[in-house]
N, C-alpha and C positions, 0 to 999 in steps of 0.2 A: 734604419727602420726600427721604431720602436714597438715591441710586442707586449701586449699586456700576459701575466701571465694568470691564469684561471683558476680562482679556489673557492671554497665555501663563502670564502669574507667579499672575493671580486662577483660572484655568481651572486649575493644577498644586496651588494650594493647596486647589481645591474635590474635588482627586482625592484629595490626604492627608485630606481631612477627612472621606470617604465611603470610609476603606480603602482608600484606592489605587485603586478602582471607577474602569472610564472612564466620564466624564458627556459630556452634551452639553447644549447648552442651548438651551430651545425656545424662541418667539417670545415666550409669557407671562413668560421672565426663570426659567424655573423650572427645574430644573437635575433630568434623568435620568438613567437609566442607556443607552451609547450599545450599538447591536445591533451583532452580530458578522456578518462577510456569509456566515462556512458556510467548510467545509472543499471546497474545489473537488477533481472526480472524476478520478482518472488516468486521461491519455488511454493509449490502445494505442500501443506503441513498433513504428516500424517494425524489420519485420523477425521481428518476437516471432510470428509466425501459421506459420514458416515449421517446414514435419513434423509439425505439428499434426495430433493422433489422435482426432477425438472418440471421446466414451466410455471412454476411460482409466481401469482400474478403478483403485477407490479401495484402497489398498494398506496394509504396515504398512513397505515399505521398497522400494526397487529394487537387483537386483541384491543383490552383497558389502559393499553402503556405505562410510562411510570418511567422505563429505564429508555436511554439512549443508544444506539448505536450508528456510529461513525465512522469515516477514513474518507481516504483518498484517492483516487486512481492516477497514475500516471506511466506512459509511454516510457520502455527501457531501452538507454539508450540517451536520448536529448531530456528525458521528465517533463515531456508536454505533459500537460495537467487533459483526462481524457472525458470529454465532454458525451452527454448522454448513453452511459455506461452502464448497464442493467446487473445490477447487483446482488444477488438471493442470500436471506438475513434469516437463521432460523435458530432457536436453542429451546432447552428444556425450560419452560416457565413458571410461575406460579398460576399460571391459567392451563399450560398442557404440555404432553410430553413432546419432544424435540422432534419423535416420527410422527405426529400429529397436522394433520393439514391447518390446522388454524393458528399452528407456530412456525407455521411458512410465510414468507411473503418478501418482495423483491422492491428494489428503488432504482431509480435513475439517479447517476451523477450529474453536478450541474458544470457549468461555464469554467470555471476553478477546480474541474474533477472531483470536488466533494462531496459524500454523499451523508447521509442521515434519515433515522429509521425510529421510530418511536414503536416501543414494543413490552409485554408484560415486564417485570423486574425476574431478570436468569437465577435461578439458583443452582443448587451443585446438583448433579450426577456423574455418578460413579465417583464419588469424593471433592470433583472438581465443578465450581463455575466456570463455565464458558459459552461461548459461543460458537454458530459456526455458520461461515460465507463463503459465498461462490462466485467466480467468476464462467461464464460457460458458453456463450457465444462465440461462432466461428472465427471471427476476425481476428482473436489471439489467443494464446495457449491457454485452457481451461488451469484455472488453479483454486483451490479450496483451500480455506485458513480453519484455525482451530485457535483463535487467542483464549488464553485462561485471566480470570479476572483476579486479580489480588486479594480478594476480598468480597468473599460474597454478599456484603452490603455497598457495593459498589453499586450509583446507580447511572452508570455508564460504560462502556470498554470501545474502541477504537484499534481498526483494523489497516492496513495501507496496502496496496495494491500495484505494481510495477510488472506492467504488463508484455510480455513478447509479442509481437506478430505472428500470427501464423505461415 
């Protein structure tokens, strides 16, 4: 009976020979395919809850716009992209300050979990551009972001969303 014997070089060839597929190999010697452990859920940044409006209606812009804001939503876990996801987008702008109702306002994710938010241009407060979003509906664990923009003549920043169940 011939055994093959198992190393980095026989493990990397048994990946070329299965597509590139990653295996793993069970106790029987029989060689699978290995499980991925999941897309892990973003936690909430501190900071990111801070002026926070519940019920922010859902909008088609804030304000004169000017600057963009974007991301993604997706299920943790498998990264289903999460379709009609209500989103709340709100920062200090050149139109008002970030606790100001008219620098609130929320969007729906589409088909692709993407969403997108037209809104004044952010400038800094308390030294920093940023902005801040929320996730807050019961069907998974509320989480709030705080992304800082590089550059406050940025006229856009982009946020991603990886969501638990509740």
């Amino acid at each position: 009976m011939s055994r093959t014997r198992l190393n980095r070089r026989t493990m990397l060839a048994a990946g070329v020979a299965f597509g590139g597929a990653l295996v793993t190999v069970c106790m029987s010697g029989l060689l699978v395919p290995a499980r991925a452990q999941g897309l892990a859920p973003t936690p909430s940044m501190r900071g990111g809850s801070n002026n926070y409006r519940p019920g922010a209606p859902v909008v088609e812009r804030i304000g004169n716009g000017g600057f963009w804001m974007s991301g993604r939503v997706r299920r943790a876990g498998d990264g289903a992209p999460l379709e009609g996801i209500r989103i709340q987008i709100w920062a200090h702008t050149t139109e008002a300050y970030e606790r100001d109702p008219e620098s609130h306002g929320a969007t729906l994710t589409g088909p692709d979990g993407t969403f997108r938010l037209e809104m004044p241009q952010i400038v800094p407060a308390f030294g920093q551009a940023h902005g801040h979003l929320a996730y807050d509906d019961p069907e998974f664990e509320t989480v709030f972001l705080r992304p800082v923009m590089s550059s406050p003549k940025d006229t856009s920043l982009s946020a991603d969303f990886v969501l638990q169940p509740a």
